[in-house]
DOFIDREN-246295 format. One record per residue (C-alpha): residue in three letters; x negated, y negated, z negated. Coordinates in steps of 0.1 Angstrom, whole numbers. Each point is the difference from the previous one (the first is absolute). Example, Ala and Ser with C-alpha at 12.3 -4.5 7.8 and 13.67 -1.06 7.14 Angstrom:
<lotis>
ALA_-123_45_-78
SER_-14_-34_7
</lotis>
This chain:
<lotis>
UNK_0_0_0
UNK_-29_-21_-10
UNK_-18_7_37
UNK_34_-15_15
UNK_3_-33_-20
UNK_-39_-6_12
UNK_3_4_29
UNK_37_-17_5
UNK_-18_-29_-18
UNK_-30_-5_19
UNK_23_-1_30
UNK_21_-26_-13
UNK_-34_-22_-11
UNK_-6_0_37
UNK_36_-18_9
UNK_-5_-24_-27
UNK_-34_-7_10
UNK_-14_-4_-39
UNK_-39_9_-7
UNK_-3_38_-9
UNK_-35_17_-19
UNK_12_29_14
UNK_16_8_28
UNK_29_34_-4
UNK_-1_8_36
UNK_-5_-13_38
UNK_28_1_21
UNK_-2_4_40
UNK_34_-3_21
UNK_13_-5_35
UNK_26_11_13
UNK_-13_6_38
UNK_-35_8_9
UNK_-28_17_-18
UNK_-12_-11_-31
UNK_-33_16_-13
UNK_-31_3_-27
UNK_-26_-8_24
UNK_-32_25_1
UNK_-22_-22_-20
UNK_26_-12_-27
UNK_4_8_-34
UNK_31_-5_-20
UNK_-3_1_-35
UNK_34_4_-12
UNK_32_23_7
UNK_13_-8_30
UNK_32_-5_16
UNK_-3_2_38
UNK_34_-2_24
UNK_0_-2_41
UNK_10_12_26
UNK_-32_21_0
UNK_-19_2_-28
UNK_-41_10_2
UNK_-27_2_-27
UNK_-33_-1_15
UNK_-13_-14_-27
UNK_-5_4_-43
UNK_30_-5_-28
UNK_-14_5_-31
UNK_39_4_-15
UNK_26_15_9
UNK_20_-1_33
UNK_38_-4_8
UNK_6_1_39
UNK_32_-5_21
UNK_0_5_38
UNK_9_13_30
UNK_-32_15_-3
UNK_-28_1_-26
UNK_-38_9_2
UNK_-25_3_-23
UNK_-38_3_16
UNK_-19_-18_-29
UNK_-1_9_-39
UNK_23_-8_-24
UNK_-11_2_-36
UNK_35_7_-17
UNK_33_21_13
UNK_17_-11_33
UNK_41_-3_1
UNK_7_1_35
UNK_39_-2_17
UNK_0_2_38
UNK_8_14_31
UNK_-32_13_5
UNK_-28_7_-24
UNK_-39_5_9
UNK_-29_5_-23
UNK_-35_1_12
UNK_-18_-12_-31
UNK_-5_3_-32
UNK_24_-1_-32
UNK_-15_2_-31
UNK_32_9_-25
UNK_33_11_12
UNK_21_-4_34
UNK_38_-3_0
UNK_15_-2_32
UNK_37_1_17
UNK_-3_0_40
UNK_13_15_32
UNK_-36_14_2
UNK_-28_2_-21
UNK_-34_5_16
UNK_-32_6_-19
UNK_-36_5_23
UNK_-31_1_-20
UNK_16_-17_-28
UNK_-16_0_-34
UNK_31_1_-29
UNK_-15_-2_-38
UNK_33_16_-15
UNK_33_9_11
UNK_19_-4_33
UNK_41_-9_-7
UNK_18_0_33
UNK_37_4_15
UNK_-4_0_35
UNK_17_15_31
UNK_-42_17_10
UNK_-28_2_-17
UNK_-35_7_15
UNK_-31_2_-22
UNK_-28_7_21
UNK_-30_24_-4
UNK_-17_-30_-10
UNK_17_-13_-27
UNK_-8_7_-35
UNK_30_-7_-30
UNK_-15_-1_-34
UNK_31_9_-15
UNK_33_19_10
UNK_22_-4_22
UNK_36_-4_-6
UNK_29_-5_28
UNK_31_1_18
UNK_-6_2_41
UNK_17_13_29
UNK_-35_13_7
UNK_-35_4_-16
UNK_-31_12_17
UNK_-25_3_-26
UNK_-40_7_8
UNK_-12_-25_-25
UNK_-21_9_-31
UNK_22_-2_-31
UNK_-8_-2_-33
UNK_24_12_-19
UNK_34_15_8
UNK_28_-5_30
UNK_40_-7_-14
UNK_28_-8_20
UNK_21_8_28
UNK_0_2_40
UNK_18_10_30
UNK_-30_14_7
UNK_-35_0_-17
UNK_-33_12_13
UNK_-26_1_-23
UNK_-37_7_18
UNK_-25_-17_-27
UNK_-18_3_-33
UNK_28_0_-26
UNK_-14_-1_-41
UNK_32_13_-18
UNK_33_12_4
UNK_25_-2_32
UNK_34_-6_-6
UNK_23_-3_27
UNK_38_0_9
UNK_-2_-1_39
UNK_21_13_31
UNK_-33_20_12
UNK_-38_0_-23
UNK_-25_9_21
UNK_-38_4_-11
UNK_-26_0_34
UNK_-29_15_-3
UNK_-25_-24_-17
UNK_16_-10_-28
UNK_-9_10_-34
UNK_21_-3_-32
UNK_-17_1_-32
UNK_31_12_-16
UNK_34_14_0
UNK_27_-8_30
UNK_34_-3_-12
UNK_31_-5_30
UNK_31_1_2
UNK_15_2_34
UNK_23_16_27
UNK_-32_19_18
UNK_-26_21_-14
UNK_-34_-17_-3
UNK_-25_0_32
UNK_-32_7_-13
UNK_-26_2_29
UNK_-31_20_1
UNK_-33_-14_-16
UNK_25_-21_-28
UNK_-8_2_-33
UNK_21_-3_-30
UNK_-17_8_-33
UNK_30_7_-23
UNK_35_14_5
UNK_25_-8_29
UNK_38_6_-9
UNK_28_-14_14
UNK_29_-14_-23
UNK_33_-16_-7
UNK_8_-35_4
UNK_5_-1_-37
UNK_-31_13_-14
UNK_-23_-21_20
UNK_-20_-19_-29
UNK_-14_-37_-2
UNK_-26_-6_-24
UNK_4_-31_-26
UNK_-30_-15_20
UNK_16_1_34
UNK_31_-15_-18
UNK_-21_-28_-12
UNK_-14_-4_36
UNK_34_-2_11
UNK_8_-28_-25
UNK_-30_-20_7
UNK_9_4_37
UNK_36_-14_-5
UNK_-13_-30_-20
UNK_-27_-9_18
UNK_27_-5_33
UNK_24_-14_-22
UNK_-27_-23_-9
UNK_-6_-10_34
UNK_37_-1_8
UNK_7_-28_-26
UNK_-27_-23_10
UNK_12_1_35
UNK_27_-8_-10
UNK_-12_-27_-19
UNK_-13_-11_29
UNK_28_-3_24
UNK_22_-16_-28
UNK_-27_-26_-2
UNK_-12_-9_33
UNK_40_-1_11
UNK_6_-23_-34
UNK_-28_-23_11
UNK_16_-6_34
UNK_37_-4_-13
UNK_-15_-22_-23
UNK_-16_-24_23
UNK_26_6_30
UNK_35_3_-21
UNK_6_-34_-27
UNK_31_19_-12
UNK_-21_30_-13
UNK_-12_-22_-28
UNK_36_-10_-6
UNK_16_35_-4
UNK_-34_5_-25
UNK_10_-29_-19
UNK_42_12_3
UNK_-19_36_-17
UNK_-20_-17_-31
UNK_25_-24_-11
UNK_29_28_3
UNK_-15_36_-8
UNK_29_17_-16
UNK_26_-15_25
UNK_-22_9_28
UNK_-2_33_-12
UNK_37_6_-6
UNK_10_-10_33
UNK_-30_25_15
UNK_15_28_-18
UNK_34_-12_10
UNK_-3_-6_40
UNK_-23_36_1
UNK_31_19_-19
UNK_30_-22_25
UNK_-23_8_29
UNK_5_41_1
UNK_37_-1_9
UNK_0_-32_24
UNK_-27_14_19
UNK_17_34_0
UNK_33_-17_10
UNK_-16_-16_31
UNK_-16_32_8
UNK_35_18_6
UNK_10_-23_26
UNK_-13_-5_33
UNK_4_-38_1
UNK_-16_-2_-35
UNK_-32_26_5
UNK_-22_-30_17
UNK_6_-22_-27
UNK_-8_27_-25
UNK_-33_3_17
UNK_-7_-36_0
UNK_9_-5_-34
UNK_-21_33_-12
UNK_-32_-19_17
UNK_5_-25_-15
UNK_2_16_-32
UNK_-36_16_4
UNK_-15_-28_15
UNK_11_-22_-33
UNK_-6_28_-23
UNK_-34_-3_5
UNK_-2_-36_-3
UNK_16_6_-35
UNK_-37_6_-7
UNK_-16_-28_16
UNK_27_-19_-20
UNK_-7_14_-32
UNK_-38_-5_3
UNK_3_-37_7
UNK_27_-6_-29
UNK_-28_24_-27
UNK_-31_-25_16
UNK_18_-30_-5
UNK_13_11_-39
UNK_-36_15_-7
UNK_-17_-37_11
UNK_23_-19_-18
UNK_-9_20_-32
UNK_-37_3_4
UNK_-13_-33_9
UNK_3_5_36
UNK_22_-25_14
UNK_-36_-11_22
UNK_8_30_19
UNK_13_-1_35
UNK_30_22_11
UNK_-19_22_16
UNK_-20_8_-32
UNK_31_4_-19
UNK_14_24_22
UNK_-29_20_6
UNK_-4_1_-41
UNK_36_13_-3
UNK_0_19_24
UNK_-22_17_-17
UNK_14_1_-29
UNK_30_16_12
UNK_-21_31_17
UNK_-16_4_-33
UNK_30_6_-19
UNK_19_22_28
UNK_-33_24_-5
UNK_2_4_-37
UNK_9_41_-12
UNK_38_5_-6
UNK_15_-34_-1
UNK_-20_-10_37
UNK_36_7_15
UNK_21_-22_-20
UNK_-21_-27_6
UNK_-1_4_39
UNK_38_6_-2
UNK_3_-30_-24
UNK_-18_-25_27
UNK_16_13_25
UNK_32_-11_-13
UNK_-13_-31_-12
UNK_-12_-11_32
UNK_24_11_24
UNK_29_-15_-25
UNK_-18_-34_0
UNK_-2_6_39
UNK_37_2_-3
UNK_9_-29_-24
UNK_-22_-18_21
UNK_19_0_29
UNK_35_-2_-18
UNK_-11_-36_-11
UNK_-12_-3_33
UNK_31_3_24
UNK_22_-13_-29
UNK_-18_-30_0
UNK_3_1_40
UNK_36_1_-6
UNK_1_-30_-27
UNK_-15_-21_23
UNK_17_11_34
UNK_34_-12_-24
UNK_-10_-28_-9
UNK_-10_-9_36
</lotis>
């Protein structure tokens, strides 16, 4: 949790463009084109990297989160990589762990210090690829002739393993075949519709069996794995996130007057803001499923329910601007532009929807809150259009 605030913060000291000591993380984004680490660059802190294509040709001595249409990794990074795209290539090195969802995962002469965590539709680790740790997935396909440390868990339409394994296979697959260089230093554990295919000149130190779903096992450490897998993604998740909500703020901010309005509508009116949220979600359900029945009233329904998303998630921008503004007028910050302030509570906000067990509420709460003040907003709005179109 403490990682996430860091980094979140060291973001957000970028936008409000105050000195830092230290710098949480450097942040690379466009959204067409390549954007890379050149070869003779060093980056030392985690990275967030997003394009179009990414490529590492160069050092991160931190951790990497990449999103792309495509992501490749020829240099060394000193830390675990997070990596979401279409397509995933790594050529260099990894010193600690690499967690990966992608259409396809290809590793060549790659160098992994731990573990590989991937969900993918292939997988291909070369004969020259070497995985410190295990490897645990979820594919369409594996091909496997890398050397593996320690043992192989998951399951795959189909799963080749060729290579150097250190421990234990286990595998629920559609068809497990083991070619004839591979070498398992322990036992191999399947479950699947076929028997195994087990080619001359393999070798497989301990037991084979073939079981039911049900008794396949997964070790407390592999469940751990599997933990630190799903936070670190989450993890990268939120601050993109963060990042959208931001950079979109910041250009409603300086495009859109009104957006500091319907802030100011949300701080001075919090509980009526979020009554009437909770009230227009709850009226909505049956309006929008009257319209739907009728063939007149289906278009509006869909124009209405876009509009619906498209303010629900301006609740938040909302919400953040109405938190900056309350937290500078508290704490000596009334020297700090809009901007600042929203960033700030913006901030704020993400930091309490991330807390353990009551995160929820409080993303449902500003939901609510901002997408009521939305509301009130323009209530005032047209009925003071209407005032003055009577007095006219």
């Amino acid at each position: 949790m403490f990682r996430k605030f860091s980094v979140i913060l060291g973001l957000t000291g970028l936008v409000l463009a105050m000195p830092m000591g230290v710098q949480a993380a450097t942040v690379r984004s466009m959204e067409k084109g390549t954007v890379t680490v050149g070869k003779q660059e060093i980056v030392n802190d985690d990275l967030f990297i997003h394009g179009e294509t990414v490529v590492i040709d160069g050092v991160v001595n931190g951790d990497v989160f990449a999103v792309g249409e495509s992501v490749t990794i020829n240099g060394t990074v000193n830390g675990d990589v997070y990596a979401g795209a279409g397509k995933v290539e790594i050529m260099g090195t990894v010193k600690d762990d690499v967690v990966v969802g992608t259409g396809n995962l290809n590793m060549k002469h790659a160098k992994i210090g731990d573990s590989l965590i991937v969900g993918a539709g292939n997988v291909i680790l070369d004969e020259g690829t070497s995985i410190g740790g295990g490897v645990m997935f979820g594919a369409g396909m594996l091909e496997s002739r890398a050397k593996i440390g320690r043992g192989v868990t998951g399951g795959g339409g189909d799963v080749t393993l060729d290579g150097w394994v250190g421990r234990d296979v286990m595998v629920g697959t559609g068809n497990l075949r083991i070619d004839k260089s591979a070498s398992v230093s322990g036992n191999v554990r399947y479950t699947s519709d076929k028997e195994l295919s087990l080619a001359p000149g393999a070798s497989i130190s301990g037991t084979v069996s073939k079981i039911a779903d049900k008794e396949m096992p997964i070790s407390p450490r592999d469940k751990a794995r599997l933990m630190g897998a799903w936070t670190g993604m989450k993890m990268a998740t939120e601050v993109w996130s963060y990042l959208a909500a931001l950079v979109t703020g910041l250009v409603v901010l300086w495009l859109v007057p009104l957006f500091r309005r319907i802030s100011e509508v949300a701080q001075a009116r919090p509980g009526k803001s979020l009554v009437v949220g909770l009230l227009v979600c709850i009226l909505a359900v049956p309006v929008f499923l009257v319209l739907a029945m009728t063939i007149v009233g289906l278009p509006l329904a869909l124009i209405l329910g876009l509009l619906l998303v498209v303010e629900s998630y301006f609740a938040k921008l909302v919400v953040g601007l109405a938190i900056g503004n309350w937290l500078a007028e508290r704490f000596d910050g009334k020297n700090l532009q809009a901007y600042g302030r929203f960033g700030l509570g913006l901030l704020a906000y993400y930091v309490l929807t991330m807390i353990p067990v009551v995160g929820w509420l409080a993303s449902l709460v500003g939901f609510l809150w901002g997408f009521g003040a939305i509301k009130l907003w323009k209530w005032e709005y047209l009925k003071k259009l209407r005032t003055g179109v009577l007095k006219s």
